[in-house]
N, C-alpha and C positions, 0 to 999 in steps of 0.2 A: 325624752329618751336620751340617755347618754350615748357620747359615740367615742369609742378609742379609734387613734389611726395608728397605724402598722407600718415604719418607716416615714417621715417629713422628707424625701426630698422633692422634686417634679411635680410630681401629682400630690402627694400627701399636704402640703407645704402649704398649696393653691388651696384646696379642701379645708385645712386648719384655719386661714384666714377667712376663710368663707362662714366658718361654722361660729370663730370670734365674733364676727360681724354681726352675727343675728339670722342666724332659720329660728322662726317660732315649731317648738316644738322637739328643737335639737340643743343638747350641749356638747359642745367638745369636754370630754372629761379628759383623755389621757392621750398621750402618744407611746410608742416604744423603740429606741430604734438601739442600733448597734454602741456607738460615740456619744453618751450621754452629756458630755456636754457641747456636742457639736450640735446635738439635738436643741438642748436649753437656749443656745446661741440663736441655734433660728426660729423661736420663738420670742425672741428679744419686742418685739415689734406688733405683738398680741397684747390686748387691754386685758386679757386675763390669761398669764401662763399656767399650761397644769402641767401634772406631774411625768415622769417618764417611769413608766412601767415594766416588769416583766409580760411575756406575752400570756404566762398561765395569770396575771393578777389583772391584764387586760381583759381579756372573757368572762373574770371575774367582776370586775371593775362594769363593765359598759353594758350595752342594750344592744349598741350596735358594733361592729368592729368591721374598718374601713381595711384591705389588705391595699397597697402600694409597697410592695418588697419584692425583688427579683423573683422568678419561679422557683430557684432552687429552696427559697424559705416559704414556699406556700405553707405547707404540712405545718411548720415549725406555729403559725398562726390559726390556722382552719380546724386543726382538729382541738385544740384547748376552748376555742370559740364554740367549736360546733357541742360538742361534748358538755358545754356548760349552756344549751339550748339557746346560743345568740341568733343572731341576725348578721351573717357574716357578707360582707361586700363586696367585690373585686372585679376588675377589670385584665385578670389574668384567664384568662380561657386556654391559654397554654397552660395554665396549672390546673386546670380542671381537668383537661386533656389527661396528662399524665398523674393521676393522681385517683383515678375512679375507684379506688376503696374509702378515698374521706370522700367524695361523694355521696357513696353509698351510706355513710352516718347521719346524713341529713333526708336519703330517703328512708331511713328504718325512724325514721321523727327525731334526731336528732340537733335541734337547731336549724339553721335554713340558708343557701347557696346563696346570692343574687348576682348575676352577672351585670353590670354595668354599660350599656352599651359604647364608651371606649369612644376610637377614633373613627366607627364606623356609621353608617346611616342605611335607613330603609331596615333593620330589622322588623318593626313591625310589621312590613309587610311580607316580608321573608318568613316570618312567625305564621301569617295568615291564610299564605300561598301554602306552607305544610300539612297546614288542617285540610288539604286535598294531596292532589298527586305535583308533587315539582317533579321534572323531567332533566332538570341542568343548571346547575350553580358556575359559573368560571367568575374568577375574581382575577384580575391584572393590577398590583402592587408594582410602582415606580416610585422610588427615594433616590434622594440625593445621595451618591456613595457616601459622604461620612457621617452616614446614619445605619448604614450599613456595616460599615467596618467592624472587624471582631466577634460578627456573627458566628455561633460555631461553624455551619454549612459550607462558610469562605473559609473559615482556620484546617477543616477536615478534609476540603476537597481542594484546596491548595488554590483557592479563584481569589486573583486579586480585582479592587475596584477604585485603586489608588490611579491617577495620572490619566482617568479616562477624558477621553473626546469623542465620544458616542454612546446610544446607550447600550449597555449591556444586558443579557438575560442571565440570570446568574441562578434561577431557578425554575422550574416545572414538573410541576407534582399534586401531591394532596393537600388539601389545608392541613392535615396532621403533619406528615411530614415537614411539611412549611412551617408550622410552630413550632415543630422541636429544633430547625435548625435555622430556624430566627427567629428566636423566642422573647426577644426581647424588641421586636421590629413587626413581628404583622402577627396579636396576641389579634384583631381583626378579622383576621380569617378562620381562627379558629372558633371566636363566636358567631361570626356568618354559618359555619357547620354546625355548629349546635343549634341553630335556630332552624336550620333549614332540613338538609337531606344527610347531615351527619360531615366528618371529617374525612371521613374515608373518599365519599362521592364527590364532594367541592371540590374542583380544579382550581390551581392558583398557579401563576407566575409570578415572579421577583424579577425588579430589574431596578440597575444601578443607573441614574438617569444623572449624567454631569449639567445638565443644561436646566435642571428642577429646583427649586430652593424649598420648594414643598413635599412632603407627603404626598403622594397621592393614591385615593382606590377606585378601581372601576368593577362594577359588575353586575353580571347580566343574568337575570333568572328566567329558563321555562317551565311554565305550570301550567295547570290544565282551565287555573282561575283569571290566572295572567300571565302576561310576557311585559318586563319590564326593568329596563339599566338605570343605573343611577353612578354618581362619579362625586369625587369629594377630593379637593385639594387642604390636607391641612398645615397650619404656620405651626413651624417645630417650635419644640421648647427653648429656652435661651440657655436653662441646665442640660437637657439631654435631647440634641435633634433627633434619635431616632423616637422620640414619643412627642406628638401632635399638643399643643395648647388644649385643645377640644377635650382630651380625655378626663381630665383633672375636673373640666364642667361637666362633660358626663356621669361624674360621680355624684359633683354636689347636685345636678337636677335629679339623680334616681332617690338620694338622701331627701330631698324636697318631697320628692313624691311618697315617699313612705309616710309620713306625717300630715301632708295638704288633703283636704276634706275634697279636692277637686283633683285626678287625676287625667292629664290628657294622654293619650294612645294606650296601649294594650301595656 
């Protein structure tokens, strides 16, 4: 199967090296990104560079198409993908969130969603506890403020997280809420709600933690199958702290799995 990726930086970048390297079953065909030769440049280092694409010649082009691009260009990839019946992939759940009419293209059979599970952990069991009654999601997000910084939710509501010596709460709300005004910081909880009791029901805080060098998430679910927390500290990226190492593997292992004659978890 071919795969186009949707932006090389962070996450895309990790993904492209993975996919040069060798998944049986996969090729990297194509990337696309804004700076086409900024794009070329970082593929300098690939035994096989491909081409850089438009995103309508990408859809066209692949089997599968990898999104890694801010949320405001979800649409700009998801519906050329979806619309041309691909296998579309991403790790943005804040763009699912906001976007439920290109959702809706993929349940009238138009191509197919997959969300990636990202920086977080225990979905499957979140998945599993839904197929009964969940009673309570809370999720507690602590980053290091400068993974934070620039969030819209701090530019809108005027919270700075610059100069701290403690930690700070700088949000409590719903997982929706929380992706749209840290959408590029806990995309985590907005897949935690779609897995589970929805975005609306999920509780979540934010908090700017000076004394953390990690990511980290905690959270606690009750259901009527189980009661059970889990906690994940993740190493930021060395390009962009507020996105976790982990994510970029959580793509290449759902990409593995599409193609492996052996799938493990749900």
């Amino acid at each position: 199967m071919k795969v186009g990726i949707a932006g090389y930086g962070a996450i895309g970048k990790v993904v492209g090296e993975a996919l040069d390297s060798g998944i049986e079953g996969l090729e990297l065909a194509a990337i696309c990104v804004r700076d086409v030769a900024r794009g070329e440049a970082r593929m300098e280092g690939l035994s096989n560079p491909v081409p850089v694409m438009s995103p309508e010649e990408l859809a066209e082009t692949c089997d599968i198409v990898v999104e890694c691009v801010p949320k405001e260009a979800f649409n700009t990839f998801a519906i050329p993908a979806l619309n041309a019946g691909r296998l579309f992939v991403t790790v943005s759940a804040a763009g699912i969130l906001a976007n439920p009419d290109t959702v809706e293209l993929a349940n009238s059979g138009q191509g197919r969603i997959i969300l990636a599970t990202g920086a977080l952990l225990g979905l499957d069991a979140v998945r599993a506890a839904a197929e009964g009654t969940i009673e309570e999601v809370i999720m507690i997000t602590r980053k290091p403020p400068n993974a934070l910084i620039g969030a819209p939710h701090l530019v809108d509501n005027d919270i700075s997280v610059e100069g701290l010596n403690e930690p700070k709460k700088v949000f409590d709300g719903s997982a929706r809420d929380g992706a749209a005004g840290f959408p590029a910081n806990v995309n985590v909880a907005a897949a935690l709600g779609l897995a589970g009791i929805g975005p609306d029901r999920t509780k979540l805080e934010i908090w700017a933690d000076p004394e953390l060098s990690r990511n980290t998430h905690a959270i606690r679910v009750v259901s009527d199958s189980a009661t059970f927390e889990m906690s994940i500290e993740n190493v930021q990226s060395e390009e962009k702290p507020g996105t976790g190492k982990i994510t970029a593997l959580s793509v290449i292992a759902c990409l593995r799995g599409l193609v492996s004659p052996l799938k493990v978890g749900t």
